[in-house]
N, C-alpha and C positions, 0 to 999 in steps of 0.2 A: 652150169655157169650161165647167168643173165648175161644180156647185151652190158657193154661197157667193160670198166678192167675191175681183176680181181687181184686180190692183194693175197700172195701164194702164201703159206707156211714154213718151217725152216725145212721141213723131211720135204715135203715135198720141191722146195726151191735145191738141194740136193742130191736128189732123185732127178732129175732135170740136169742140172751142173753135170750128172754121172753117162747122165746120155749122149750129151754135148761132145763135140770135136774140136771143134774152133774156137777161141776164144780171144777177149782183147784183154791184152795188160796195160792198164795205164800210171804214170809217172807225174809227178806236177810238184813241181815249185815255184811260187810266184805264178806270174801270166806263163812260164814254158810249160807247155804239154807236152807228153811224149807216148806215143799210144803204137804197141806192137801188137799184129794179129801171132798168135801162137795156137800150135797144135797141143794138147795136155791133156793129163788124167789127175783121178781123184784119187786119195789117197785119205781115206778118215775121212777128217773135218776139215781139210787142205788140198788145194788144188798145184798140181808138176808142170815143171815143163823142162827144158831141154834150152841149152843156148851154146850156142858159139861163143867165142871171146868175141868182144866186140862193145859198140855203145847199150844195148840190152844189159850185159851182166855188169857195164860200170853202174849204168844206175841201180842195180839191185844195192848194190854197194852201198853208192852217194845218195837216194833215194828209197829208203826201206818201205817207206811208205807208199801202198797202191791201191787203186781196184783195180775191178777185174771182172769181164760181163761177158756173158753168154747171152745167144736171142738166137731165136728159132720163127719160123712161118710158112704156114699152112695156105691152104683156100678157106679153110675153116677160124684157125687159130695163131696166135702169136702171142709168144711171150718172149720175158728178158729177166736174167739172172744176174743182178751186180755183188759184191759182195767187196769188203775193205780190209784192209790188214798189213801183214808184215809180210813183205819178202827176204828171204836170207838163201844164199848160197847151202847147197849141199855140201859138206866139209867131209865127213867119214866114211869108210866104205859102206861101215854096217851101216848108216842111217842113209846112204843111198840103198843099200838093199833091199831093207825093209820099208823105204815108202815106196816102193813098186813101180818108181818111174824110169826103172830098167826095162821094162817091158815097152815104155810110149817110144813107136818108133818117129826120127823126126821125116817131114814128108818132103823135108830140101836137102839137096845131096851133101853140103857142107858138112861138118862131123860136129857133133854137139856131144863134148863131154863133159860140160855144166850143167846141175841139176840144180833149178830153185822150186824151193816150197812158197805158195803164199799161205798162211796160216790169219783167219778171215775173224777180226771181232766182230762183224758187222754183216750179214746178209739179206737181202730183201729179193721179192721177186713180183712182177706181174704179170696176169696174164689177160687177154683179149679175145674174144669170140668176137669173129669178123662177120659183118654185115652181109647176108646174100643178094646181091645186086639186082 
């Protein structure tokens, strides 16, 4: 990778997404933003998470529409993974089962037994080789 940013690929803007811990989910309508940090895993072509009742799962509701960005840095390197799509409540047992987000434990004590998928048309990613001072 040259100096400057590079504009990632989907496997690999995925591969990254897969590495990730933390990420931000964002909500918007109109001028309101509503940006939650969440802990999550991948699942396929879809990234989990976990939620209490509360303002997070009303908007998955009232607001399906999201991103959703991961970013990472080095002394070396940084990059940021956004990605768009549809969020929807986990509804059946078997289709929590099988997208695996029984295994993402949540890392705040509160009990989170809402699971939303975001399910992404849209991913982009780039990446930065940082300048040695």
């Amino acid at each position: 990778m040259e100096h400057g940013a590079e504009t990632l690929d989907i496997e690999t803007c995925w591969d990254l997404l897969a590495d990730g811990r933390i990420g931000r989910v964002v909500f918007a309508e109109g001028d309101e933003i509503e940006v939650f940090p969440v802990n999550y895993s991948v699942g396929g072509r879809s990234v989990l998470f976990r939620s209490a009742p509360g303002t997070k799962l009303e908007l998955v509701l009232e607001r399906p529409r999201v991103a959703f960005e991961v970013d990472h840095s080095d002394d070396e390197v940084a990059w940021s993974v956004i990605l768009w799509g549809t969020a929807e409540r986990l509804e059946f047992d078997d289709e929590i089962e099988h997208s695996g987000v029984l295994g993402l434990v949540s890392w705040t004590p509160s009990e989170k037994h809402n699971y939303v998928r975001i399910t992404p048309d849209r991913v982009s990613g780039r990446r930065f080789r940082r300048d040695a001072d």
